[in-house]
C-alpha positions as CSV (number, residue, x, y, z in Angstrom):
1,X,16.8,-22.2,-1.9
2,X,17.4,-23.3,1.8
3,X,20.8,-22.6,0.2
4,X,20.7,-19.6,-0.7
5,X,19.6,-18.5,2.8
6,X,22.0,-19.8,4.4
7,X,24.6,-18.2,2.3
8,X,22.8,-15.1,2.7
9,X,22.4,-15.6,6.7
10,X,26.0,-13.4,7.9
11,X,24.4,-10.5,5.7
12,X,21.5,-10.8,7.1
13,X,22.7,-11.1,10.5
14,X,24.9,-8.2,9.9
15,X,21.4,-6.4,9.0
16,X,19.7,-7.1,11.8
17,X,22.6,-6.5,14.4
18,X,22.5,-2.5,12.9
19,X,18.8,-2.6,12.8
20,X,18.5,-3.8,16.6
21,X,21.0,-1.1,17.9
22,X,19.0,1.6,16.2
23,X,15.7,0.3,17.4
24,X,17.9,0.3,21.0
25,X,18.6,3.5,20.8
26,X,15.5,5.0,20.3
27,X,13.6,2.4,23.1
28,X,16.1,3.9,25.4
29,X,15.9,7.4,24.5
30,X,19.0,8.1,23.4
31,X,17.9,8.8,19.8
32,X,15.2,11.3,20.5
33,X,11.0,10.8,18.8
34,X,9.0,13.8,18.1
35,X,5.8,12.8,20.2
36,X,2.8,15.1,18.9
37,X,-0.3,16.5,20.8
38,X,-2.8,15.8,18.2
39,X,-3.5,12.2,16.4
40,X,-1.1,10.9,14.4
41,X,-1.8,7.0,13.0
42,X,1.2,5.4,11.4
43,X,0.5,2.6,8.9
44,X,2.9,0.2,7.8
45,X,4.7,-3.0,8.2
46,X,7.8,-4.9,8.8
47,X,8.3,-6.5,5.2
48,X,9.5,-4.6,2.1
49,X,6.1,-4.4,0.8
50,X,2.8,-6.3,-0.9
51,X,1.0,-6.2,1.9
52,X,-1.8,-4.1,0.9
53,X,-1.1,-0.7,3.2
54,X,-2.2,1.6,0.4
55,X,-6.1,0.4,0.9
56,X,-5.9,0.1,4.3
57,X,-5.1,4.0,4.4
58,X,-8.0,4.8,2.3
59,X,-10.3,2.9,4.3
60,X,-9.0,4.8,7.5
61,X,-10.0,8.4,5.6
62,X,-13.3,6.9,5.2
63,X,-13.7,6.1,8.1
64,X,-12.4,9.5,9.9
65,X,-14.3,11.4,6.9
66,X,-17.3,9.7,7.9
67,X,-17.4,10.5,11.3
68,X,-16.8,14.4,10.8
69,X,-12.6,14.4,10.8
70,X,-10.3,16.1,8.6
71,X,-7.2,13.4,7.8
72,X,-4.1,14.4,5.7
73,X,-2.3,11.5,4.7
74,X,2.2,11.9,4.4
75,X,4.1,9.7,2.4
76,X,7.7,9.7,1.6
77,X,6.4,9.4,-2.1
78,X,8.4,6.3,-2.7
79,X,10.5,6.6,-6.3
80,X,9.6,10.1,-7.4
81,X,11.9,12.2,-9.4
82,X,11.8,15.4,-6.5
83,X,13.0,15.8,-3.0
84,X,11.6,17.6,0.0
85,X,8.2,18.7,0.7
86,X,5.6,18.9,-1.4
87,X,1.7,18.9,-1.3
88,X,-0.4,17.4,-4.1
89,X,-2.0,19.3,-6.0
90,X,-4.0,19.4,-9.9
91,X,-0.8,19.1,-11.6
92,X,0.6,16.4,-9.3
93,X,2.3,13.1,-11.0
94,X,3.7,10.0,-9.9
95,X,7.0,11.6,-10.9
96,X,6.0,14.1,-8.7
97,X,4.7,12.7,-5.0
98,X,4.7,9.7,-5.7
99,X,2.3,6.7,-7.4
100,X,0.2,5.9,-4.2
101,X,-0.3,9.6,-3.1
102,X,-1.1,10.3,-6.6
103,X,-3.7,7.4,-5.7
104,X,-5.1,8.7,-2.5
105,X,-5.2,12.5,-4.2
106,X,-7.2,11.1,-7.3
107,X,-9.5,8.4,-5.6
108,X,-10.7,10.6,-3.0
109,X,-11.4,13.4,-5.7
110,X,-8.7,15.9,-4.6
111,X,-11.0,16.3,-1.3
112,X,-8.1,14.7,0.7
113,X,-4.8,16.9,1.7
114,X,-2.1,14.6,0.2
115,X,1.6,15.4,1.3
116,X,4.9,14.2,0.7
117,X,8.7,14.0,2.3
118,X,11.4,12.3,3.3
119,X,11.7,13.6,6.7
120,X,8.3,13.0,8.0
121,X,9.0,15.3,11.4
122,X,9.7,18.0,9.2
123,X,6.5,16.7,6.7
124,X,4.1,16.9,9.5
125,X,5.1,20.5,10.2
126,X,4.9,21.7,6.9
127,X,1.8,19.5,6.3
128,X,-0.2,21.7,9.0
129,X,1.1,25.2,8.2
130,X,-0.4,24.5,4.7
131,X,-3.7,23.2,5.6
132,X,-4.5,24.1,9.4
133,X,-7.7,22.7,9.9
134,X,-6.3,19.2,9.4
135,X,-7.1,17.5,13.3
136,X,-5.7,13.2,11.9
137,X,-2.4,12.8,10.3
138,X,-2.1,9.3,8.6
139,X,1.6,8.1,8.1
140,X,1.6,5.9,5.1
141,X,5.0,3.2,5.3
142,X,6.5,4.7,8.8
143,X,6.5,2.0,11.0
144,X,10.6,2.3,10.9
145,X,10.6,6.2,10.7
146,X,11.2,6.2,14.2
147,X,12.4,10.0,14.8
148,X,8.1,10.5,14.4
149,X,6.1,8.6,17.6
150,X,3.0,8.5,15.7
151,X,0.6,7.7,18.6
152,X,-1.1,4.6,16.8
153,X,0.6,2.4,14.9
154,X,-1.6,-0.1,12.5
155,X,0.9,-3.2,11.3
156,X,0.1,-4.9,8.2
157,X,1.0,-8.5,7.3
158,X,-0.5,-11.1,5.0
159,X,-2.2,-13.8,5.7
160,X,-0.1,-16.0,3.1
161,X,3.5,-14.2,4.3
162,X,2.9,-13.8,8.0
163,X,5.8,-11.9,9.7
164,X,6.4,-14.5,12.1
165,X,7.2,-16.7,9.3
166,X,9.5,-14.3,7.9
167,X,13.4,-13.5,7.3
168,X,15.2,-10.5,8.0
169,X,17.0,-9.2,4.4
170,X,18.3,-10.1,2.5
171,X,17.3,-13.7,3.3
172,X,13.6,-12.6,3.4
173,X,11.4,-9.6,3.1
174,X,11.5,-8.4,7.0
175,X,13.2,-4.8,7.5
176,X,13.7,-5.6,11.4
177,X,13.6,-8.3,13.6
178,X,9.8,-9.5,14.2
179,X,9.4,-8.5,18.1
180,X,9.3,-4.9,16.4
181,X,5.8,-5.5,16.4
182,X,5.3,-4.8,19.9
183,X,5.5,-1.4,18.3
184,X,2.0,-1.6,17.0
185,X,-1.5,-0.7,18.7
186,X,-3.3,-3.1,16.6
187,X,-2.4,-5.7,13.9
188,X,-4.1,-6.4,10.4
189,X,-3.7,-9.4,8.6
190,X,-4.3,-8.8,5.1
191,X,-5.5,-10.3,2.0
192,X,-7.4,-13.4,4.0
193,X,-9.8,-15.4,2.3
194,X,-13.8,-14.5,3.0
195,X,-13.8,-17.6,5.2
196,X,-11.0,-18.3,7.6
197,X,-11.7,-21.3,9.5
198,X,-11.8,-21.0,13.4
199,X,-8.9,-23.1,13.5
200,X,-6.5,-21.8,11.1
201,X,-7.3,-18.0,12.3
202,X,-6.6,-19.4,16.5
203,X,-3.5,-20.4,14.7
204,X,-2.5,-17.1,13.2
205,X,-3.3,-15.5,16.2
206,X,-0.9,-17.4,18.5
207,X,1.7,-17.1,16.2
208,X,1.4,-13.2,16.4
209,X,0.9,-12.8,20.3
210,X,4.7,-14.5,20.4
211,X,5.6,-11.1,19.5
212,X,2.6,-8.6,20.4
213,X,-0.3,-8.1,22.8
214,X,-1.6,-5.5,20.5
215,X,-5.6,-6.5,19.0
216,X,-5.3,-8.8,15.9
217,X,-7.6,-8.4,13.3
218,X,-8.4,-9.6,9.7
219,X,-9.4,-8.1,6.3
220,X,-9.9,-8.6,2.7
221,X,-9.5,-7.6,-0.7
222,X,-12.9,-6.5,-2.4
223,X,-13.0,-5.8,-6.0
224,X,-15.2,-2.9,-7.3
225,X,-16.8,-1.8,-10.4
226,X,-13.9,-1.7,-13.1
227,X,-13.7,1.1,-15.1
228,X,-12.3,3.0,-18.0
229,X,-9.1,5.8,-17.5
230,X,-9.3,7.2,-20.7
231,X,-12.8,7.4,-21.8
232,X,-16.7,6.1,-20.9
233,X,-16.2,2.9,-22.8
234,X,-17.5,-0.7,-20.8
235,X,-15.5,-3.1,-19.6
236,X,-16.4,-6.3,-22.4
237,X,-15.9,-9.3,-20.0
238,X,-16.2,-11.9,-23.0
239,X,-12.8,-10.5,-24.3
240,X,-9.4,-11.4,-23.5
241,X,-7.9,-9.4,-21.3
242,X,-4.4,-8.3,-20.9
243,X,-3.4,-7.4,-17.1
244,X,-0.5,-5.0,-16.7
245,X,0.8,-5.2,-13.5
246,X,3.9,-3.5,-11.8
247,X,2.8,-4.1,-8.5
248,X,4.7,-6.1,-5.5
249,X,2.2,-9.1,-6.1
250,X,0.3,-9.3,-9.2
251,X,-0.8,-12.9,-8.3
252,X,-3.8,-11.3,-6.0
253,X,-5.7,-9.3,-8.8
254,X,-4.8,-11.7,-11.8
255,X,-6.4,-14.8,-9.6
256,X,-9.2,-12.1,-9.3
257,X,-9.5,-11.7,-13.2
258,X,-9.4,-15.4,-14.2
259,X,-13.0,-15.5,-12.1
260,X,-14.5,-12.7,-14.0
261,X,-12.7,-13.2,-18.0
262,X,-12.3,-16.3,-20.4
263,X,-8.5,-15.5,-20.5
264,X,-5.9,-13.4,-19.0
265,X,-2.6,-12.9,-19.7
266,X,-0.4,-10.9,-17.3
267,X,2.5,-8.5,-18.5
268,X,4.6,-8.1,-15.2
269,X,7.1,-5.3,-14.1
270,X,8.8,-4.8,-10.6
271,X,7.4,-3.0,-7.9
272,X,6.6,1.2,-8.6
273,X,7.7,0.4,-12.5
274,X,8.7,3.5,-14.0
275,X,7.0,2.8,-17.6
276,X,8.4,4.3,-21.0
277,X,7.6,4.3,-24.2
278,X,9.3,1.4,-24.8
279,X,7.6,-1.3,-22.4
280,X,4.1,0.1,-23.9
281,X,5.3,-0.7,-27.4
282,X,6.3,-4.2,-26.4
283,X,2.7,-5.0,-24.9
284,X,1.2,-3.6,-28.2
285,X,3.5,-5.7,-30.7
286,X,2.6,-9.0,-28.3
287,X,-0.8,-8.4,-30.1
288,X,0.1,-7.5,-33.2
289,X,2.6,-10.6,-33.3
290,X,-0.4,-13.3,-33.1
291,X,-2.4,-11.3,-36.3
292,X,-5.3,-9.7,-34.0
293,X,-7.2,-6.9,-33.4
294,X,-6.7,-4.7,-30.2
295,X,-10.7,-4.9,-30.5
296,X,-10.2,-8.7,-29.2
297,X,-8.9,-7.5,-26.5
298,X,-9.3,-5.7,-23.1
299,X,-6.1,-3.9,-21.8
300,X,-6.6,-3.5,-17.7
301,X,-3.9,-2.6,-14.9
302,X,-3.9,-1.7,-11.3
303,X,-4.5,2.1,-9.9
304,X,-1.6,2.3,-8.8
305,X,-0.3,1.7,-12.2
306,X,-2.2,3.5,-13.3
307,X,-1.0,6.4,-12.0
308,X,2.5,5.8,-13.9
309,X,0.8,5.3,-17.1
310,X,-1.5,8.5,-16.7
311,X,1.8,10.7,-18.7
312,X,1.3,8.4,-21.5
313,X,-2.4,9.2,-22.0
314,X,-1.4,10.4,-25.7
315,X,-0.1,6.9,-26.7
316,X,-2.5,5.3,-25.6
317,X,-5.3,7.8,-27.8
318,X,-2.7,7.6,-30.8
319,X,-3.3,3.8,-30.8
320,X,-7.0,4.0,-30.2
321,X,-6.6,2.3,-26.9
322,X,-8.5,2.2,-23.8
323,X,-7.1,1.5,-20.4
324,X,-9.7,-0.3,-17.7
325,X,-8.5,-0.1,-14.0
326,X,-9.6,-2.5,-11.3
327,X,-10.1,-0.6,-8.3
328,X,-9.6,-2.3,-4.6
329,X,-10.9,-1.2,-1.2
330,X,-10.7,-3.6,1.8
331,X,-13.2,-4.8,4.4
332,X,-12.9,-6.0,7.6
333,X,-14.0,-9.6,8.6
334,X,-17.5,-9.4,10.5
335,X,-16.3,-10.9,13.8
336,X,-13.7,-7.6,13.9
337,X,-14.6,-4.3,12.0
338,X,-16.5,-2.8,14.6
339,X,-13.8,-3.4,17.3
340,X,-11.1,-1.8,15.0
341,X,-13.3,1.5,13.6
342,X,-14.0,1.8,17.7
343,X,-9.9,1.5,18.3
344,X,-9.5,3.8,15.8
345,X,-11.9,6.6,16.7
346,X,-11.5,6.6,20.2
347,X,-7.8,7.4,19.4
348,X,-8.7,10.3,16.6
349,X,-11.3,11.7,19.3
350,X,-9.2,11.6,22.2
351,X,-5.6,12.7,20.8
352,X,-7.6,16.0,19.5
């Protein structure tokens, strides 16, 4: 492996040497930001992905919803089969906007204007002409769309994966060099364990003030009640279950399962898998191969899969099939949550 990298280290350096002069550019003014008069929070990150910004966004329209604001949320609508702007709407599909604004539209019961584009300045406009009374503009995965000065930036990085202990591509997962976080008005590391000892947290936090003085703080996964995506039926937790997962890190949730089921076995795709026809077949005939029942068996994925799967809702009734989903939200670490909410709405209130 150590390699590899170094094989890898010219491209890389090659990377990085473009990615620096851009970032130059736009410190010095010479590439030109759209600053805007009204909140905009930018959430994102400066590795390819798995950090867990999708929950993170819907805990910050809680959190403005809560305390009487009116967020929009604007994603490039990573993988979908359209281009320019569109809006979600009833007869929105991942193909559509997008599996994760398909996720924020359906979670948050179409309450939540849910937009899409590839040019975010030009998002942002359309965004507000559509639904005026929108006063918080959240930026999902912008942190390098630097044409938009969102006037918060939130950085996300795991606790297992830290930035700082990262590569730029293609030897690791980092899209710029790591002092881009100085970027960011506050810093979340993600997916931490319930207990972080004092210790190992001081740790984390002098490795990320090498490259920021924003606030550091620290959240977790939290299960919730699983349910079905087809139809009313319970979740049987004496079964075998069978995970599908095409997710960055499917390690997180399946660890999750093994605490909660007898046995799990974990089908895996890339990233924002585009399923067909085919890939569902294949996780049918693994059952029928061993001489069972699908009744043995519970078949569970992600939301954001699920979203992908939702166009095959007719194969899955064909085959008398039901589809579980385990849902995530995140919560901040006691010593921390009210510091961040505070960050968070003092920005919102005062931006408007």
């Amino acid at each position: 492996m150590f390699f590899l990298r170094l094989l890898l280290f010219p491209f890389a350096l090659l990377y990085g040497c473009i990615v620096a002069l851009r970032n130059f550019l736009y410190d010095r003014k010479i590439y030109g930001s759209i600053v805007y008069d009204f909140p905009v929070i930018c959430i994102g990150n400066l590795s390819t992905g798995g950090t867990g910004k999708s929950p993170h966004v819907e805990y910050l329209i809680r959190l403005l919803q809560q305390n009487n604001l009116n967020p929009a949320t604007l994603s490039r609508g990573y993988k979908r089969k359209t281009t320019g702007f569109l809006m979600a709407d009833k007869n929105a599909t991942a193909a559509t906007i997008g599996d994760e604004p398909l996720q924020f539209y359906k979670k948050f019961n179409e309450q939540v204007p849910v937009a899409v584009a590839e040019n975010r300045m030009l998002g942002i406009a359309e965004l507000l002409a559509h639904v005026p009374e929108t006063n918080v503009i959240l930026l999902d995965d912008a942190f390098q769309h630097r044409a938009v000065e969102a006037g918060f930036n939130v950085l996300i990085t795991r606790f297992d994966k830290l930035f700082t202990d990262d590569f730029l591509m293609p030897m690791g997962l980092l899209r710029e060099f790591r002092n881009g976080a100085k970027r960011a008005q506050a810093i979340v590391v993600s997916k931490c364990p319930d207990n972080i000892p004092e210790n190992e947290r001081s740790q984390i936090v002098k490795k990320i003030k090498k490259y920021s003085s924003a606030p550091i703080f620290f959240s977790t996964i939290k299960y919730t009640v699983i349910k079905s995506f087809f139809g009313n039926a319970d979740f049987d937790f004496k079964k075998e279950t069978i995970f599908i997962a095409g997710i960055a890190d499917h390690k997180v949730p399946e660890k999750y399962l093994r605490t909660i089921v007898q046995k799990v076995s974990t089908v895996s795709f890339a990233d924002h898998h585009n399923f067909d026809i085919t890939d569902l077949e294949m996780i049918f005939r693994t059952v029928e191969k061993q001489n069972r029942t699908w009744d043995e068996f519970n078949l569970i994925t992600t939301e954001k899969d699920a979203m992908r799967l939702m166009s095959f809702r007719f194969w899955f009734e064909e085959k008398k099939l039901n589809l579980f989903i385990l849902p995530i939200e995140i919560e901040f670490c006691n010593y921390n949550k009210t510091k961040f909410d505070e960050l968070i709405l003092n920005f919102a209130n005062s931006a408007i």
